[in-house]
C-alpha positions in Angstrom: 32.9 -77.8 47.3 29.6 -75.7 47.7 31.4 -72.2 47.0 33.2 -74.0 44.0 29.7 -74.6 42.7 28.7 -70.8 43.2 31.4 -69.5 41.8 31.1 -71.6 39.0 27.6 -70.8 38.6 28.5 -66.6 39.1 31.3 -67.0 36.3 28.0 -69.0 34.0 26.1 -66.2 34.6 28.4 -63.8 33.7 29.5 -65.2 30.6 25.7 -66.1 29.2 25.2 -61.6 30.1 28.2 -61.1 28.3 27.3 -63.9 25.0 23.9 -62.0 25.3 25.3 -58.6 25.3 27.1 -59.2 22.2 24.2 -61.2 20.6 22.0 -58.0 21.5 24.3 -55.5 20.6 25.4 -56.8 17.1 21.8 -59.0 16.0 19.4 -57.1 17.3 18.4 -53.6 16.8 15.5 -51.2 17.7 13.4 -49.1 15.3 11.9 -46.0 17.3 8.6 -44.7 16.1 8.4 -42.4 13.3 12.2 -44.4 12.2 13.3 -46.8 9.8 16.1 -48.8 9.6 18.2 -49.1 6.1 20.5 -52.1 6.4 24.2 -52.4 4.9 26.2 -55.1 4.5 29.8 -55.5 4.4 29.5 -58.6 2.0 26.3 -57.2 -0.4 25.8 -53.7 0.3 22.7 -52.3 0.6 19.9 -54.2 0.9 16.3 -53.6 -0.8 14.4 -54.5 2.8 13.8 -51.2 5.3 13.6 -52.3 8.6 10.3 -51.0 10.2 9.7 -49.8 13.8 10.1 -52.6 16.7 12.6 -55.1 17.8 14.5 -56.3 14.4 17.1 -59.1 14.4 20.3 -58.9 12.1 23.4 -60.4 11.1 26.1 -59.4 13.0 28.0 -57.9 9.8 25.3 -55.7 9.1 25.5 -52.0 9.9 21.5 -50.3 10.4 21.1 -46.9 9.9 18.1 -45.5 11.1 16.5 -42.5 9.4 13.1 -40.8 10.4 10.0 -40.3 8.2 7.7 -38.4 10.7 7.9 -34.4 10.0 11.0 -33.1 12.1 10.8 -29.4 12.4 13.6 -27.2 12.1 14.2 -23.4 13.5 16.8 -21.4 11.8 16.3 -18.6 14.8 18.3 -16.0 16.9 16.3 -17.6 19.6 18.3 -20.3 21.5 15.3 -21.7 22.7 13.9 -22.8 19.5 17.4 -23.1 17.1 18.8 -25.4 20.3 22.0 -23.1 19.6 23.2 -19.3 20.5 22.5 -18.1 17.3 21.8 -19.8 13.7 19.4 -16.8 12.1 21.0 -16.0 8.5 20.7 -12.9 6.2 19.1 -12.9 2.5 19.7 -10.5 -0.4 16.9 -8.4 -1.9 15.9 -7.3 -5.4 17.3 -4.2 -4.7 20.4 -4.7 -2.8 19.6 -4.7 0.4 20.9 -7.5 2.9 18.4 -8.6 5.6 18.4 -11.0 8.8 15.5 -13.7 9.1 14.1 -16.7 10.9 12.9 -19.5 9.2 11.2 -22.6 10.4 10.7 -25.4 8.0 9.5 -29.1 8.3 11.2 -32.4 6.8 11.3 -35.8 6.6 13.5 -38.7 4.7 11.2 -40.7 1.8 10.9 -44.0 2.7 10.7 -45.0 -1.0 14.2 -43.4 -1.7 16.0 -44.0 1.7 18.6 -46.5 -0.3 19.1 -43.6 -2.9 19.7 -40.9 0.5 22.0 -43.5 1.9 24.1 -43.6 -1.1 24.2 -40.2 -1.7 25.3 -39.8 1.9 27.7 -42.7 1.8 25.6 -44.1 5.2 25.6 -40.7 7.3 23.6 -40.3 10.2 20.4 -37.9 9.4 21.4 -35.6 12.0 24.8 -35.0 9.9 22.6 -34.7 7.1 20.5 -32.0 8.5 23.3 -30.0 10.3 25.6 -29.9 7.2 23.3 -30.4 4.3 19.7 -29.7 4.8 19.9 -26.4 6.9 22.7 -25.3 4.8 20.8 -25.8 1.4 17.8 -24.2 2.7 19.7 -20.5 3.5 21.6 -20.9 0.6 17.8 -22.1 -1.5 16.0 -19.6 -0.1 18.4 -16.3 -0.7 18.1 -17.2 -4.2 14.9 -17.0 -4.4 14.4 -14.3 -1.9 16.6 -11.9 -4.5 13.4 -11.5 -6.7 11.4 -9.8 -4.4 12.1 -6.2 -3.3 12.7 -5.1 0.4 9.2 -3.5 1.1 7.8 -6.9 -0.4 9.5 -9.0 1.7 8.9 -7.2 4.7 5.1 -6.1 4.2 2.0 -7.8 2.0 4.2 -10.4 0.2 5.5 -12.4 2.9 3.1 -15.4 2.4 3.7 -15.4 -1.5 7.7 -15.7 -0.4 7.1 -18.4 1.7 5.0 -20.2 -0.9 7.6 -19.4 -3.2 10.4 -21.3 -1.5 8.5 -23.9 -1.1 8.0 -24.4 -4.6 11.5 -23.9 -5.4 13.6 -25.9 -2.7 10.9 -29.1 -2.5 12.3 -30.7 -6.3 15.7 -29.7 -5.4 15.8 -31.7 -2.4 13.3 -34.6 -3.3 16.4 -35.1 -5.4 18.2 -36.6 -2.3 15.1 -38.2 -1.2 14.2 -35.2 1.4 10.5 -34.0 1.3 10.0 -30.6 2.7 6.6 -29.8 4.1 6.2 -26.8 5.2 8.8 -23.2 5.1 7.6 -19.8 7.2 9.9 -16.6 7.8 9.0 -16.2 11.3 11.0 -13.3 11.6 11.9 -10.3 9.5 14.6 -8.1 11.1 15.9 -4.4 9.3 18.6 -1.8 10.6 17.5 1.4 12.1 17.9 3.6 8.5 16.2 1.0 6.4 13.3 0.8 9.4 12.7 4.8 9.2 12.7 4.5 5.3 10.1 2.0 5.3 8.1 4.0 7.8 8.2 7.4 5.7 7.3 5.9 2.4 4.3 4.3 4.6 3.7 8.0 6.4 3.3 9.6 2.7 1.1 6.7 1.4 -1.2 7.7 4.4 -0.7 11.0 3.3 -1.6 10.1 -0.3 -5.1 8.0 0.9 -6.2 10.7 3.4 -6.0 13.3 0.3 -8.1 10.8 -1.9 -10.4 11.0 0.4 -10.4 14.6 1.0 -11.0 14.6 -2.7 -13.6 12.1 -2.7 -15.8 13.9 -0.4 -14.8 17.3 -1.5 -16.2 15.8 -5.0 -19.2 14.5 -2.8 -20.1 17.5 -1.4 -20.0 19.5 -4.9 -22.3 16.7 -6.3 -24.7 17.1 -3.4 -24.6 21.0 -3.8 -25.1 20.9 -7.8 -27.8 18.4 -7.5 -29.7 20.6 -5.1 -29.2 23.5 -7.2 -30.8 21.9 -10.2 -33.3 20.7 -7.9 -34.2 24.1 -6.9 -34.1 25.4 -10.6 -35.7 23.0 -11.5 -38.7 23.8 -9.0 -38.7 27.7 -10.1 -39.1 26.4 -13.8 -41.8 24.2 -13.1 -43.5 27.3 -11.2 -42.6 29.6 -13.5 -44.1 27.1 -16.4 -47.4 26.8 -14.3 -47.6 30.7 -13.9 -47.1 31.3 -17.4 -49.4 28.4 -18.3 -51.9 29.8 -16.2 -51.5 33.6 -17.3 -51.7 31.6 -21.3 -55.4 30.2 -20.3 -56.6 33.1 -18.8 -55.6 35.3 -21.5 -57.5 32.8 -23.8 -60.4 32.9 -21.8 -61.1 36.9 -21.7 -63.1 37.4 -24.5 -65.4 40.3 -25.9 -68.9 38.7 -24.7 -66.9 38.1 -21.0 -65.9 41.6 -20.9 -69.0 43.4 -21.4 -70.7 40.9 -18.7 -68.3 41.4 -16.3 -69.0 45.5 -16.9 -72.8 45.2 -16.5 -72.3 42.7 -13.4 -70.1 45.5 -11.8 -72.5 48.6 -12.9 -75.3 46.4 -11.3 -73.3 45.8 -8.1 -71.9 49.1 -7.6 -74.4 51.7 -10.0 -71.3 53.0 -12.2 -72.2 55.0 -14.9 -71.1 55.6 -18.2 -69.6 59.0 -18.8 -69.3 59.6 -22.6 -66.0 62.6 -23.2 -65.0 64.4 -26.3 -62.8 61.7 -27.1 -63.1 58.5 -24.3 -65.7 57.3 -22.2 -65.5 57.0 -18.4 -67.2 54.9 -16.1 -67.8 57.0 -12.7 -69.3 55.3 -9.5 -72.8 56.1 -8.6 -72.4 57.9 -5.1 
């Protein structure tokens, strides 16, 4: 009688886990952090309400999809450990025909405003199916037509940033369309082949070459300034002695007169007894000995 009532209570319990299983498994469903839940019914379709993080309770005939709208980060890499796969790194075109291999990392997330247009779109796929076949697809795809404006030295050098700014503003409309906002896109990495490398290399080699001869120039002109400038200086300064001297010679010439020449001859006889010999046709003055 007693292991009757056991066993009848071990075959209760059982049956309530299993009742409560089923009740769990088909009206109740967890939203994750950073997740919402878009409902489906088979009887109405989609319905207007998003299910927000927590424990949510549902009909049983309603399917949840859960979609996130925190930023997911994506790495289209050669690296396994950021890509999470051996290799998915892609190649864009150029404006001038070249073909080169990049990384890109870019950020996403679903808008919770248009999840019911994104799950229509699509038809109830999971967001990972939408990222692997759609999202990273679009954005190789996006980006290589854009990518085809800019020349091979641009990409590769000083307009990297305005590349990356430029996706952006070209793949963000096309995929708010689907109710995907992008945040952020970055070629990480920009890989070339051995003969386009060396090219790049020698055209920057001769621009070197081209700068160091400017400044060669530059100083060259410099230096010629410098020298031209102390030459006039110089000149300058034998003028202005020159001027002085002749200035000088001009007043004393001015200031020799008759009266001053006479005086300085009877101030010298008186100093040094000259005296006044008269010839047949000049006069000498002979020193007094």
């Amino acid at each position: 009688m007693k292991n009757k009532l056991i066993l009848k209570i071990l075959i209760g319990i059982i049956i309530l886990g299993v009742v409560l299983t089923i009740i769990f498994n088909f009206c109740v469903t967890i939203i994750n952090a950073g997740y919402v839940g878009i409902q489906y019914s088979l009887n109405g379709g989609i319905k207007e309400e998003v299910l927000e993080q927590g424990l949510r309770f549902k009909s049983p005939i309603i399917k949840v999809t859960k979609y996130p709208i925190s930023r997911q980060q994506v790495y289209l890499s050669s690296n396994r450990d950021e890509s999470g796969m051996s290799d998915s790194s892609f190649n864009i075109p150029t404006s001038d025909g070249k073909s080169v291999s990049v990384d890109l990392e870019f950020s996403y997330k679903f808008d919770v405003d248009n999840l019911t247009k994104t799950y229509t779109e699509f038809r109830g796929k999971s967001p990972e199916y939408i990222e692997e076949t759609f999202i990273r697809a679009k954005m190789k795809s996006w980006s290589g037509e854009v990518s085809s404006k800019f020349a091979l030295t641009e990409i590769y050098g000083e307009k990297r940033t305005e590349l990356n700014n430029a996706v952006q503003e070209y793949v963000a409309p096309k995929f708010a369309e689907y109710g995907i906002i992008i945040e952020g896109v970055s070629f990480t990495q920009i890989r070339l082949d051995e003969e386009t490398t060396n090219a790049i290399q020698n055209k920057i080699n001769k621009q070197q070459e081209v700068e160091t001869s400017k400044l060669d120039l530059e100083k060259a002109k410099i230096e010629n300034e410098k020298k031209i400038a102390q030459a006039q200086a110089e000149a300058e300064e034998i003028r202005i002695k020159a001027q002085a001297e002749a200035d000088a010679n001009r007043i004393l010439s001015q200031s020799i007169t008759e009266n001053l020449i006479k005086l300085k001859e009877a101030e010298a006889r008186d100093k040094h007894g000259w005296i006044t010999v008269n010839g047949a046709n000049s006069t000498a003055v002979i020193k007094d000995e």
